[in-house]
DRENDO-527309 format. One line per 4 residues: number of its first residue (from 1); their letters; for each residue x, y, z of C-alpha. Coordinates in steps of 0.5 Angstrom, whole numbers, plus 500, padded with zeros to 3 digits. Example, Ala and Ser with C-alpha at 12.3 -4.5 7.8 and 13.67 -1.06 7.14 Angstrom:
<pts>
1) as) 525:491:516 | 527:498:514
</pts>
This chain:
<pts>
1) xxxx) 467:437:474 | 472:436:480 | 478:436:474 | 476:442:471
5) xxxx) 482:448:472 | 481:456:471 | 485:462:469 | 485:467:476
9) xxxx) 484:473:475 | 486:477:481 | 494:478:479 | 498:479:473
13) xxxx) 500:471:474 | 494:469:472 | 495:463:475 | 491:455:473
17) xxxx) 488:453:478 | 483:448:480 | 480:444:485 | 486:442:489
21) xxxx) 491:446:485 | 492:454:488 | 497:458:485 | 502:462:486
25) xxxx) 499:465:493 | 495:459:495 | 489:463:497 | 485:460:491
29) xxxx) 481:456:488 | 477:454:482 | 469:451:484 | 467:449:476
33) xxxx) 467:455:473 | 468:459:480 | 475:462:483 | 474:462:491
37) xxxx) 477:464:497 | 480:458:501 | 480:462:506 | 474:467:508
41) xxxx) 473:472:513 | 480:469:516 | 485:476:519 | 492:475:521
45) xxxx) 491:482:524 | 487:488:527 | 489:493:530 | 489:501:531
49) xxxx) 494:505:528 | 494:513:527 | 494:514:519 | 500:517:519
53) xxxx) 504:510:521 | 501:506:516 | 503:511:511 | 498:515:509
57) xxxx) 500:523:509 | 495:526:505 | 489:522:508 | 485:525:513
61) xxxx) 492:527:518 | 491:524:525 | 486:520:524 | 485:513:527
65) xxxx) 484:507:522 | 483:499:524 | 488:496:520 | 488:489:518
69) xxxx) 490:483:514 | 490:476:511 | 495:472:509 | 500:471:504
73) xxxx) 502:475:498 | 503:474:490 | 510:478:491 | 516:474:494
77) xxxx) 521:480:496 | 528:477:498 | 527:482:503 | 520:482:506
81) xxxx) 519:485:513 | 512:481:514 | 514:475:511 | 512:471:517
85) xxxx) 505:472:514 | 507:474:507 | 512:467:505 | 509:462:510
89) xxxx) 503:457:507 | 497:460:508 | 494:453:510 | 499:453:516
93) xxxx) 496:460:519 | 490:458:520 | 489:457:527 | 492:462:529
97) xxxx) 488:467:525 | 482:471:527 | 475:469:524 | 471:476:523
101) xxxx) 465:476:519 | 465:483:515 | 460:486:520 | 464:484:525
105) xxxx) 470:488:523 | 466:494:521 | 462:494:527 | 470:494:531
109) xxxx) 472:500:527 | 465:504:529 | 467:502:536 | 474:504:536
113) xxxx) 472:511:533 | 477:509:526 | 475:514:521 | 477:509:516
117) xxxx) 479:502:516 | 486:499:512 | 489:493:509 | 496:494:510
121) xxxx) 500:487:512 | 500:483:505 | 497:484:499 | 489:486:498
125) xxxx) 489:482:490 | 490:476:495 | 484:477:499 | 478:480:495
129) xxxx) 472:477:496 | 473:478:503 | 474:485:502 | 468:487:497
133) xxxx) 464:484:503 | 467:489:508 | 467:495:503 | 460:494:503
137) xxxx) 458:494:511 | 463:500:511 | 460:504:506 | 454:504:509
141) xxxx) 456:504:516 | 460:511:512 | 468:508:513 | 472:510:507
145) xxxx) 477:504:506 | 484:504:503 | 490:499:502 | 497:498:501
149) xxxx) 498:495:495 | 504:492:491 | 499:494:484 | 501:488:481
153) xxxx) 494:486:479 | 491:485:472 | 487:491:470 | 480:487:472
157) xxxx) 482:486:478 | 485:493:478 | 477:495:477 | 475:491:483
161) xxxx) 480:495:487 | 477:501:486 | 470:499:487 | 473:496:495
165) xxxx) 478:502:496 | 478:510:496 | 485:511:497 | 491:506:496
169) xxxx) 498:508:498 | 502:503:492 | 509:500:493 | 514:503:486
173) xxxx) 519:498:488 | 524:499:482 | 524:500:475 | 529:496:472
177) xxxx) 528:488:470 | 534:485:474 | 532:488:480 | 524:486:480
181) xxxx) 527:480:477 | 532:478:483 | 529:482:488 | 521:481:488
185) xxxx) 520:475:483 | 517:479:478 | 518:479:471 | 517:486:470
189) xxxx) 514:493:472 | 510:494:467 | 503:491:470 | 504:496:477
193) xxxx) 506:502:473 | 499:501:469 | 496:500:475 | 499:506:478
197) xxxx) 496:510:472 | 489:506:473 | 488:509:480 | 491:516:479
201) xxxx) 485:518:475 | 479:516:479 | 483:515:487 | 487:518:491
205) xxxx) 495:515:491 | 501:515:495 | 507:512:492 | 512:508:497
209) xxxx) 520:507:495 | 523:502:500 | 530:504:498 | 535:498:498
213) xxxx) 543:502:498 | 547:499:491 | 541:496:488 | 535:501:486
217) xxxx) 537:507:490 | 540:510:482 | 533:510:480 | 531:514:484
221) xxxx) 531:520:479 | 527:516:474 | 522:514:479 | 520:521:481
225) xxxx) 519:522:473 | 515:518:473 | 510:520:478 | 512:527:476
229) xxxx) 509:525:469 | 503:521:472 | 500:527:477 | 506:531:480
233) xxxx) 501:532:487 | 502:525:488 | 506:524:496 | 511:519:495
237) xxxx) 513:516:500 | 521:514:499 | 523:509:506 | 530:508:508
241) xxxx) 530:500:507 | 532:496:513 | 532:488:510 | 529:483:513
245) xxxx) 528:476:512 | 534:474:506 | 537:480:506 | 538:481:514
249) xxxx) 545:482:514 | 545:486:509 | 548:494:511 | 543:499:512
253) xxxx) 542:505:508 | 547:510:509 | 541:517:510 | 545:523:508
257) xxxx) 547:518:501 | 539:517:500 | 537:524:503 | 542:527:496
261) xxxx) 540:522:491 | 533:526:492 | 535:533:491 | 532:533:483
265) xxxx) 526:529:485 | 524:535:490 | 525:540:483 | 520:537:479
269) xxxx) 515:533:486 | 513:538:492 | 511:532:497 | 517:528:497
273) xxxx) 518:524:504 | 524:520:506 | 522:517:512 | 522:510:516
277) xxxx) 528:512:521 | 528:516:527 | 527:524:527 | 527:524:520
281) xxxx) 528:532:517 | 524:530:512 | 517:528:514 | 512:535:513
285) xxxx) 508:538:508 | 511:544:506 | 506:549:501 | 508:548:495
289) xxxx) 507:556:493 | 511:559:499 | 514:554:504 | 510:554:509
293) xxxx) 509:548:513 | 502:546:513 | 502:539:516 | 508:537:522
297) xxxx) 510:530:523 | 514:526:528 | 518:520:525 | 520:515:530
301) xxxx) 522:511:525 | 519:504:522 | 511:505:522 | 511:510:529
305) xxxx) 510:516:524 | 505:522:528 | 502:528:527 | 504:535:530
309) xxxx) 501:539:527 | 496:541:521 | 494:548:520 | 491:546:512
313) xxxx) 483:544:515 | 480:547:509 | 485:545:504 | 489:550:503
317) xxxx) 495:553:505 | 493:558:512 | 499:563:510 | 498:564:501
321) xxxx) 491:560:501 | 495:555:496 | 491:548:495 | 493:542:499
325) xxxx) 491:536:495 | 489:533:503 | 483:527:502 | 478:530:509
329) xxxx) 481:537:509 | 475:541:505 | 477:537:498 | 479:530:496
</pts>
């Protein structure tokens, strides 16, 4: 039994795995004929952050969510921002993770006053079972659950994503082979595109963009038509990438350069927000009918993104009564 090895089915690499061997992740392992965690119940974060930080904008505006993460990721982006957890070998980490038990994170998130509870440090497909345990002590303590995902998972495992999570906010790197090849590790986009498909028709989602100057900035009109064509009321997300990691020294994005290649995406989507540096112009909602502001924010730039204003609790623009697709404003 000890020699015998498995297919996972958590991630498109659909790695072998058996009883010392762990995959691509190293978060695996298969038991016989079971994959399990080798990690359970183990968190390399938990923190309070406001919703808007995360990002989520169409999500329950200025709310509070007990944001969490394990470790490790099935991605490896040479310009990975919490690579300290995402790159490192999970088996190095753990001492110095957190060993919460699922009720025990719910009952933090009921305490700190979180509306909701998000996954939000590496990738959700690493760590499911822990986070179906979790999903069903908040579900019943009435929390909603979302997470930030690189959607590279199979379409069974995009499945159990579902049943974990009500709302997703998915990483759209790039569209091109070479990019997701050179920048990511992946062979291709094609995997997180049907994910992207998949959740849209059921959840709510937000698409992020990490823009990388010289490299996927000239897909950004392909991007949009894309989103445009799967729901055009989906937020998108598109941040001024500042590398980390590999590409440390790589140049900073130049704004302006960014801010105009999207001028045709905001023709054909209305909640385009371009976002991640410090006073960005670019971060309201603005009615779709009759460009009234509906919601307010301040960027302060890397995640520190705040609510001013929001004057759409009902779901619908207070000057024209246009629908705002706001998930815990009157509709989700």
């Amino acid at each position: 039994m000890g020699g015998m090895t498995m297919r996972c089915n958590y991630c498109e690499w659909r790695c072998e795995l058996g009883a010392e061997t762990y995959g691509r992740c190293r978060m695996y392992y298969a038991d016989g004929e079971i994959i399990k965690e080798r990690f359970p119940d183990r968190w390399s974060t938990y923190e309070v952050s406001r919703i808007e930080a995360i990002p989520f904008y169409h999500v329950n505006p200025g709310s509070s969510s007990l944001t969490i993460g394990t470790s490790s990721c099935n991605f490896s982006c040479s310009y990975c921002s919490n690579a300290y957890i995402a790159k490192q070998d999970p088996a190095g980490l753990q001492e110095k993770m957190f060993h919460f038990t699922a009720q025990r994170l719910v009952q933090m998130a009921v305490k700190l006053g979180c509306g909701s509870i998000v996954f939000n440090v590496n990738e959700p497909t690493v760590s499911l079972p822990s986070l179906q345990m979790v999903a069903r002590e908040a579900s019943t303590a009435g929390i909603r659950m979302g997470c930030l995902s690189n959607g590279y998972s199979t379409p069974q495992a995009t499945e159990l994503l579902a049943s974990v999570f009500s709302f997703f906010n998915i990483s759209l790197k790039g569209l091109a082979d070479d990019f997701n090849l050179g920048f990511i590790g992946i062979p291709s986009v094609e995997p997180i595109l049907s994910t992207i498909r998949r959740l849209a028709k059921t959840h709510h989602i937000e698409i992020t963009t990490p823009v990388i100057q010289g490299s996927n900035d000239h897909e950004l009109d392909e991007i949009s038509r894309f989103i445009a064509d799967v729901d055009p009321e989906i937020p998108w997300h598109v941040l001024r990438l500042l590398p980390e990691d590999e590409m440390k020294d790589a140049v900073y994005p130049d704004i302006e350069r960014i801010n105009e290649a999207l001028h045709t995406a905001r023709k054909s989507l209305p909640y385009v927000y371009f976002h991640n540096f410090v006073g960005s112009d670019w971060v309201n909602t603005i009615c779709p009918a009759c460009a009234e502001p509906v919601i307010e924010r301040f960027s302060l730039g890397c995640g520190g993104d705040r609510l001013q204003q929001f004057s759409c609790h009902d779901g619908s623009c207070p000057a024209c009564g246009h629908i705002i697709r706001i998930m815990g404003a009157g509709i989700v």
